[in-house]
C-alpha positions as a printed NumPy array, in Angstrom:
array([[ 75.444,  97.407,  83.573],
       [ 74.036,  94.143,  84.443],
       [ 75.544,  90.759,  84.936],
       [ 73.965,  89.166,  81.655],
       [ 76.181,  92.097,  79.894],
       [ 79.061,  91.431,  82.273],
       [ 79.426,  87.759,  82.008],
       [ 78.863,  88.485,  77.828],
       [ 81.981,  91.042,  77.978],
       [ 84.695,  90.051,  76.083],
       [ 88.226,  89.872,  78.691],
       [ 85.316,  88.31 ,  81.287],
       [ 86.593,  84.613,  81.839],
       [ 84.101,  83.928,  83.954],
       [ 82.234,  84.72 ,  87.334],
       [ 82.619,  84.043,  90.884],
       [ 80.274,  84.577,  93.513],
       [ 80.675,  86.037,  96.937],
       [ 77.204,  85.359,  98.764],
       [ 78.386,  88.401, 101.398],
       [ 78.764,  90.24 ,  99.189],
       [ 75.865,  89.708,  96.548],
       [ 73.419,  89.403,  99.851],
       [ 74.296,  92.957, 100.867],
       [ 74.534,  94.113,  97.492],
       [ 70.836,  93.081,  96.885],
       [ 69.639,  94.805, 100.741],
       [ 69.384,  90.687, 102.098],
       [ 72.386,  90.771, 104.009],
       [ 73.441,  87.502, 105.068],
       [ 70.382,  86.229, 104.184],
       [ 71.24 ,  82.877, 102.322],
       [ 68.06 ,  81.36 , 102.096],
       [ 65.566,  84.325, 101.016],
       [ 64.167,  84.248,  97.537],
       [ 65.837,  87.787,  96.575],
       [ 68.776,  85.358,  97.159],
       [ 68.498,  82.233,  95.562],
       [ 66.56 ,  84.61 ,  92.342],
       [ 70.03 ,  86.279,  92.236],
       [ 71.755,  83.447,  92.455],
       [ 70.176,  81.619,  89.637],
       [ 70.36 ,  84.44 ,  87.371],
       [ 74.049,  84.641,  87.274],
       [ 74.344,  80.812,  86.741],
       [ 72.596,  81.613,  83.753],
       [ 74.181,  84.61 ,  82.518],
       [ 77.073,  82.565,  82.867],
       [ 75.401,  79.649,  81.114],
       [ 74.687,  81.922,  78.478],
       [ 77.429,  83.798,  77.709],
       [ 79.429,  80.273,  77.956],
       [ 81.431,  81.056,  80.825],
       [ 81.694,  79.421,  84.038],
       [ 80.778,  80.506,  87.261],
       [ 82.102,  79.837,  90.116],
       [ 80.759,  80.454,  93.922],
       [ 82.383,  80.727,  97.64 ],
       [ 80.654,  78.297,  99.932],
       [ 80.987,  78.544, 103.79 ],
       [ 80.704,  74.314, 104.213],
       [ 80.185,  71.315, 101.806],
       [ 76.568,  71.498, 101.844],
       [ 76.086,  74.75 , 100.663],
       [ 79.001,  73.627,  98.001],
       [ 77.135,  71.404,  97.142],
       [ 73.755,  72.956,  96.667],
       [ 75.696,  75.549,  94.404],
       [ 77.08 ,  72.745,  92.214],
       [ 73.748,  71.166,  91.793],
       [ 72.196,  74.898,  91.075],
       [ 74.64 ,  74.496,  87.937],
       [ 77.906,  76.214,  89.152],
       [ 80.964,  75.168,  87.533],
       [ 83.107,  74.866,  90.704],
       [ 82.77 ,  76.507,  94.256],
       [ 85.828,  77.124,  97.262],
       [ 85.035,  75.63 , 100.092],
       [ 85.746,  77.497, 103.413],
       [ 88.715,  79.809, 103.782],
       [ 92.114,  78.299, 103.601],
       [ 92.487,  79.881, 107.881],
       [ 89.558,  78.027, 108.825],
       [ 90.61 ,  74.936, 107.995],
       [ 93.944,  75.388, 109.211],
       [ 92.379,  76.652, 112.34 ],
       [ 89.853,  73.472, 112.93 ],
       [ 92.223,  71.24 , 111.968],
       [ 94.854,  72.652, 114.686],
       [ 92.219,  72.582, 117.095],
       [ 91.508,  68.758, 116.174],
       [ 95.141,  67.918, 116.425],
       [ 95.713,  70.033, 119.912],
       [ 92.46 ,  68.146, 121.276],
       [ 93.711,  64.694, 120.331],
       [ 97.645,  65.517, 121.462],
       [ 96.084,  66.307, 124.75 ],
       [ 94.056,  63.326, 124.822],
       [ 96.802,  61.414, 124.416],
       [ 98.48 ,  62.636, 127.145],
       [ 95.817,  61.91 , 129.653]])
């Protein structure tokens, strides 16, 4: 099965991309910015656009959020919810102590 017939499946609301996973999945691990990549990339945007679904990617900062939304995703998550919690707890330490000072 391919994703043109997965996105088309009826119960399929839509698709969201892991670039991990999808990088591994297509032997480019981590590779972001090969053209195995980006060729994978834009062929499930248009699956999606196809079947009239949206799709929807991870992104690991705003830029690459970005780039996906221009690509023609629907929506992307930025980060992981601990990351953020963790920089901004590291911000808020590092200011505390510079008030201190």
């Amino acid at each position: 099965m391919d994703i043109e017939e997965i996105a088309a499946m009826d119960g399929v609301d839509g698709v969201f991309i892991g670039p991990y996973d999808l990088s591994i999945a297509i032997g480019k691990p981590a590779q972001f910015e090969s053209p195995e990549f980006a060729g994978a990339v834009g062929r499930i945007i248009q699956a999606c656009k196809s079947s009239g679904k949206p799709c929807f990617a991870y992104a690991a900062n705003i830029a690459a959020g970005v780039d996906y939304l221009n690509k023609g995703c629907s929506g992307v998550a930025i980060n992981l919810d601990t990351a953020v919690y963790i920089e901004a707890f590291r911000r808020y330490v590092a200011e505390t102590i510079a008030l201190l000072k």
